[in-house]
C-alpha positions as CSV (number, residue, x, y, z in Angstrom):
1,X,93.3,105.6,142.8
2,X,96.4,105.1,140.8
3,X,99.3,105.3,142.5
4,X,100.6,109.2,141.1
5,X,97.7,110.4,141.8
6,X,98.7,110.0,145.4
7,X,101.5,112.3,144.7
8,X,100.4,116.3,144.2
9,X,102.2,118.2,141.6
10,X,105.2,120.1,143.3
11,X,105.7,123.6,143.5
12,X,107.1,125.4,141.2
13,X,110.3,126.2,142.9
14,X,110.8,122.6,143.4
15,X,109.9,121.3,139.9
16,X,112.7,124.1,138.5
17,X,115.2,122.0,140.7
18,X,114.0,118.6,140.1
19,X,114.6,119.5,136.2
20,X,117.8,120.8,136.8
21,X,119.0,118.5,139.3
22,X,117.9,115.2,136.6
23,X,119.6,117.2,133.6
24,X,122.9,117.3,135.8
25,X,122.9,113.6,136.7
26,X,121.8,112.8,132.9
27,X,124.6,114.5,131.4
28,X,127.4,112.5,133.7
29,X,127.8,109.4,131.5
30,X,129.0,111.4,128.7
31,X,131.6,113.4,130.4
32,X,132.6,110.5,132.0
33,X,132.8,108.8,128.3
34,X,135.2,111.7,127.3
35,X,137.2,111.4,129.8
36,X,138.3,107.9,129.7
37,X,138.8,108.3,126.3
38,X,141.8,110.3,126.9
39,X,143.4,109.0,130.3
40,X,143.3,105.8,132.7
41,X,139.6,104.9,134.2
42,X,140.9,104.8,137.3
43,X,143.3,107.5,137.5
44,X,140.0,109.5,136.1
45,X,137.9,108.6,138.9
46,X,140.8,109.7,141.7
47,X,141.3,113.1,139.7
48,X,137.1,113.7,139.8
49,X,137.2,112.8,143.7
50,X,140.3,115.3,144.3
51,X,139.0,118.0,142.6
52,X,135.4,117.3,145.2
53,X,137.4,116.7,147.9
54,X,138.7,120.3,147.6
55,X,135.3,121.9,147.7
56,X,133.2,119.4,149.8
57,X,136.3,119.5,152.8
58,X,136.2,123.7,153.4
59,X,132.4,123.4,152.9
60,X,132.0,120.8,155.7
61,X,134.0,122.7,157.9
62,X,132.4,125.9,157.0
63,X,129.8,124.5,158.6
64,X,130.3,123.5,161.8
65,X,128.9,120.3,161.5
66,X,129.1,117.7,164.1
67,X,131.5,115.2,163.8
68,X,130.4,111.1,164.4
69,X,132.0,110.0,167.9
70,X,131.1,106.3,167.6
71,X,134.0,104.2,165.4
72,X,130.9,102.5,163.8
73,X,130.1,105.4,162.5
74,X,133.6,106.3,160.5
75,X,133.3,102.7,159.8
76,X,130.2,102.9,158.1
77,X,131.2,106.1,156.3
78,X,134.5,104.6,155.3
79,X,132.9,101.5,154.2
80,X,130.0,102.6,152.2
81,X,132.1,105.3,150.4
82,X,134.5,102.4,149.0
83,X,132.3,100.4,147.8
84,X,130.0,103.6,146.4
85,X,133.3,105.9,145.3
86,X,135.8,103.7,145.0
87,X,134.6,100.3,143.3
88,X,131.7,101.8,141.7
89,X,133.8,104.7,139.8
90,X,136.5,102.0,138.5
91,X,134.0,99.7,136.8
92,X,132.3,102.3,135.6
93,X,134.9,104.5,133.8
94,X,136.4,100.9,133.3
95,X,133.2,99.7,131.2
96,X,132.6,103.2,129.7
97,X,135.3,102.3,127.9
98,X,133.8,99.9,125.9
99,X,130.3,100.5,125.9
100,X,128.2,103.7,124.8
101,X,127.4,106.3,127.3
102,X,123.9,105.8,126.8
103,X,123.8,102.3,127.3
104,X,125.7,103.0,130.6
105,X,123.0,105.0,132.0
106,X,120.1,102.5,130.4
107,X,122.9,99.4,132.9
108,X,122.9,101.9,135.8
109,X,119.4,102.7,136.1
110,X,118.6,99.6,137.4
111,X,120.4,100.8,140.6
112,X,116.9,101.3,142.7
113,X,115.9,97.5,141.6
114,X,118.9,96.0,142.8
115,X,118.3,97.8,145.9
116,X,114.9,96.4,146.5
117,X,117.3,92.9,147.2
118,X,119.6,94.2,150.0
119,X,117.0,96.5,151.4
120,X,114.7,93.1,151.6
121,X,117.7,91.3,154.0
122,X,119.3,94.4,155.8
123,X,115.6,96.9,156.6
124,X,113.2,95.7,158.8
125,X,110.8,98.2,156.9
126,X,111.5,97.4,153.0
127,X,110.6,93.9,152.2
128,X,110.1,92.8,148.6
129,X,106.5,92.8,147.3
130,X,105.5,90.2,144.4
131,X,105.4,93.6,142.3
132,X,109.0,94.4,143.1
133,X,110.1,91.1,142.8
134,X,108.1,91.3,139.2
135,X,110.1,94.6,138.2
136,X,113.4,92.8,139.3
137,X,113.1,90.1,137.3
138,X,111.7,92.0,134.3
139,X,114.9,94.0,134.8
140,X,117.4,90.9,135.0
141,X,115.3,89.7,131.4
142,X,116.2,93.4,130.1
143,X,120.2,93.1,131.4
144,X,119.7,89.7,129.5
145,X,119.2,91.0,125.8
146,X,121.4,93.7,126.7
147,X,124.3,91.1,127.6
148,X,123.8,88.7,124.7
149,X,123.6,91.6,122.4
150,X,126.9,93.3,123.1
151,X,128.6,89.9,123.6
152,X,127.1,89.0,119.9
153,X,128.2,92.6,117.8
154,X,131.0,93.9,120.4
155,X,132.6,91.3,121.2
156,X,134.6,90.2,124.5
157,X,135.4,93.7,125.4
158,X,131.9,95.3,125.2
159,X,130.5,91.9,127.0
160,X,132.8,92.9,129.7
161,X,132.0,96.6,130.2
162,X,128.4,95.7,130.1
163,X,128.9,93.4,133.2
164,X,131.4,95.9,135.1
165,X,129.1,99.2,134.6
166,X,126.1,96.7,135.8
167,X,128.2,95.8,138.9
168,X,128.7,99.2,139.4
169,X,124.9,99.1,139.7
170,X,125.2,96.4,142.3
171,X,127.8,98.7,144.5
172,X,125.4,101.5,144.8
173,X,122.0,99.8,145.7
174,X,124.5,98.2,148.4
175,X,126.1,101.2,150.0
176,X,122.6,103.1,150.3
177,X,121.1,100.0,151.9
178,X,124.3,100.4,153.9
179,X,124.1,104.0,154.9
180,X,119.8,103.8,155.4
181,X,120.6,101.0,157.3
182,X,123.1,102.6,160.1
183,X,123.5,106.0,158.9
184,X,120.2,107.6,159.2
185,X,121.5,109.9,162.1
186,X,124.7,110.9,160.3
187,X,124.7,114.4,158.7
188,X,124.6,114.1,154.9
189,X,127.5,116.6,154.7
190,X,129.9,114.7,156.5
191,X,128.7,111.5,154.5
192,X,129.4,112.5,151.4
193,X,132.5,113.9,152.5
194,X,133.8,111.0,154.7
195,X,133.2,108.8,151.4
196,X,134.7,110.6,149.0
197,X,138.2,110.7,151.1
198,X,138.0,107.1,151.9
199,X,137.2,106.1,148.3
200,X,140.2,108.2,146.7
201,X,142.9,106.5,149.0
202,X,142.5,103.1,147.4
203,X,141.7,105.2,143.8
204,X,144.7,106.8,144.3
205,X,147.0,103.9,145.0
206,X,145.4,101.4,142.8
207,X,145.9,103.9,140.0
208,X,149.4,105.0,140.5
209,X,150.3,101.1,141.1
210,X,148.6,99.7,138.1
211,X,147.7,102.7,135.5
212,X,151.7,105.1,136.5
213,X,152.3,108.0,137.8
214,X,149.1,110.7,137.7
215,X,152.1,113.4,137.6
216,X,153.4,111.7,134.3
217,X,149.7,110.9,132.5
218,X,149.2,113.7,129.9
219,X,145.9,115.2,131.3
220,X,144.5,116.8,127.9
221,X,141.8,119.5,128.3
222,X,139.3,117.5,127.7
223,X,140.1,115.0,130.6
224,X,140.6,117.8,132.9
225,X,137.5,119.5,132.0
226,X,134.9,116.6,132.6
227,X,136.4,115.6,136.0
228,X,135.9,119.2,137.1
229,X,132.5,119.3,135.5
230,X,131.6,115.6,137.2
231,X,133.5,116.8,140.3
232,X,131.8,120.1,140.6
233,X,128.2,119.6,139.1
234,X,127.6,115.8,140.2
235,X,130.2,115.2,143.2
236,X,129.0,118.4,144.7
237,X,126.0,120.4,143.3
238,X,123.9,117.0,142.1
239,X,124.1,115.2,145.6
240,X,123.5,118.5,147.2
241,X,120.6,119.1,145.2
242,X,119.2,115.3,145.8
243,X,119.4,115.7,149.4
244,X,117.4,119.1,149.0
245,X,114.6,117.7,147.0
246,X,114.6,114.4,148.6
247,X,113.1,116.5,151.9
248,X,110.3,118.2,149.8
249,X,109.2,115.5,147.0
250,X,109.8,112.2,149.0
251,X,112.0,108.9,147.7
252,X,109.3,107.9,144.7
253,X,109.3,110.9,142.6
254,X,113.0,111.3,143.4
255,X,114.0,108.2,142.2
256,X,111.5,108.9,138.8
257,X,114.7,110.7,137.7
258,X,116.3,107.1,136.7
259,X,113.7,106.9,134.7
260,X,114.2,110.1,132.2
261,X,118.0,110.4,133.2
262,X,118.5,106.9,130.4
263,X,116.6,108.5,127.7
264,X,118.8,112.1,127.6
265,X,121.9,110.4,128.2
266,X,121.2,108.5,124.6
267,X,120.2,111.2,122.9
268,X,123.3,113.2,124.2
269,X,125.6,110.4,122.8
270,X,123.5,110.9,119.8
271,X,124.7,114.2,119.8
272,X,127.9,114.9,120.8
273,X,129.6,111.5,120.2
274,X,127.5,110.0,117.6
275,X,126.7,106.9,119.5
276,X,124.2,104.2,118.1
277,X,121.9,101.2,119.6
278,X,120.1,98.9,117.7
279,X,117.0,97.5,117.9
280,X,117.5,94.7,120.2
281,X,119.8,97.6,122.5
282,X,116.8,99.9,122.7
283,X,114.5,96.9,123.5
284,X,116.5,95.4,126.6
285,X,116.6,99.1,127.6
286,X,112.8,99.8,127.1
287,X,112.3,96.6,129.3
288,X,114.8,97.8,132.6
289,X,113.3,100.9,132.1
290,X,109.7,99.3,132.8
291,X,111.4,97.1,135.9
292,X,112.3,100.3,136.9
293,X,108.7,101.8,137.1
294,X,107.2,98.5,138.4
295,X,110.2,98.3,141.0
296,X,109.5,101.9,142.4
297,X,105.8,102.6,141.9
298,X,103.9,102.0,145.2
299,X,101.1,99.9,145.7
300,X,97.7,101.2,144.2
301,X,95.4,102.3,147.3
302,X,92.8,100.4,148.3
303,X,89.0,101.4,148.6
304,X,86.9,101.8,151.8
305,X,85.2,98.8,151.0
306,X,87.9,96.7,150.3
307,X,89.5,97.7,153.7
């Protein structure tokens, strides 16, 4: 049996959302691209987190959710929303400088692949298989052309950015294997809450310290609109919607998204900013795209008689 077949087509209610949700998170690179075009990376990412922090504070407490009592637990929370938030949104809008947004996304996507490595050392119950380790390494080849491509046509700068949105990469597969690792009993509410506060403190001060005063930055329209659009939509509405779907479709054809997600966020640079890749581009990112697959694509069944 191959291995979708194992997976039944989902309602229609639920495929309406799963299009939506994967639209949402594909349209994120962009905004994020016009946004650092016009103020400091970091400064952008503290702006998007305040502007969530707003919504997802009332929300919680709206609620009435429980609040962790164990310090391991705010640790954990604090921790994991750093690294997730905090370092993850500075090398991001930092490389999104440089790069195109859809090359970003095609860097990024390779998120559940790196996450195959810490989920190997830190979960008892996710070890690497010799087809995961395939998809990795097929990915690493991918990140390869990728690298030796921008560092031949773009120069430092674009060499650079490639490497820091990658990273980026690196600081979300470890902050999930961080959260699935101690977190599983925490309320998603208050996790996504708890991180976003802990990441915009060092945001925040980092930013002020290194990029000025937010107060004196000349916020144009456009800046203030995409980190109220990444704030609202993907901050708040996206993750809400992930943890929705994630009860209903299971982790696999979840995590399909970063396969599609890659492929509009081109085309939307295409679009609306005119962006380019050339051939040896679009191959590196045909190949992560197919580590990607391989990574997350279970095991074909086996037959009675093999058993």
């Amino acid at each position: 049996m191959p291995w979708y077949a194992a997976h039944p087509p989902m309602p229609s209610r639920v495929a309406v959302v799963w299009i939506i949700t994967c639209l949402i998170w594909s349209t994120l690179w962009l905004f994020i691209k016009i946004g650092v075009r016009d103020v400091p990376p970091v400064s952008f990412a503290a702006m998007r987190l305040s502007i969530a922090i707003l919504v997802m504070v009332p929300v919680t407490l709206a609620w009435k959710t429980p609040l962790p009592r164990d310090p391991r637990d705010w640790g954990l929370i604090a921790g994991s929303g750093v690294i997730l938030l905090g370092f993850n949104y500075a090398l991001l809008n930092w490389g999104l400088q440089f790069i195109s947004s859809g090359l970003t996304a095609v860097l990024q996507s390779m998120t559940p692949a790196f996450a195959l490595v810490f989920s190997h050392y830190m979960l008892p119950d996710e070890k690497m298989t010799a087809r995961k380790a395939a998809g990795l390494g097929l990915g690493i080849a991918g990140i390869g052309v990728i690298f030796w491509d921008q560092l031949h046509l773009g120069g430092g700068k674009a060499f650079a950015g490639s490497i820091t949105v990658t990273l980026g990469a690196v600081c979300v597969a470890f902050a999930y294997a961080l959260v699935r690792r101690g977190g599983r009993h925490l309320a998603p509410g208050i996790i996504t809450t708890g991180q976003m506060v802990a990441a915009f403190v060092p945001l925040l001060i980092y930013g002020w310290t290194v990029e000025g005063n937010p107060f004196q930055i000349q916020w144009t329209s456009n800046a203030l609109g995409s980190a109220a659009y990444l704030a609202l939509t993907g901050s708040v509405l996206a993750a809400w919607l992930n943890y929705w779907l994630l009860a209903r479709v299971g982790t696999v054809n979840l995590l399909v998204m970063g396969l599609i997600e890659p492929v509009i966020a081109i085309l939307l640079g295409a679009w609306v900013l005119g962006e380019t890749m050339n051939d040896r581009v679009i191959v590196g990112g045909a190949v992560i795209l197919a580590s990607v697959w391989l990574a997350m694509a279970p095991a074909p069944a086996r037959s009675a008689a093999a058993r």
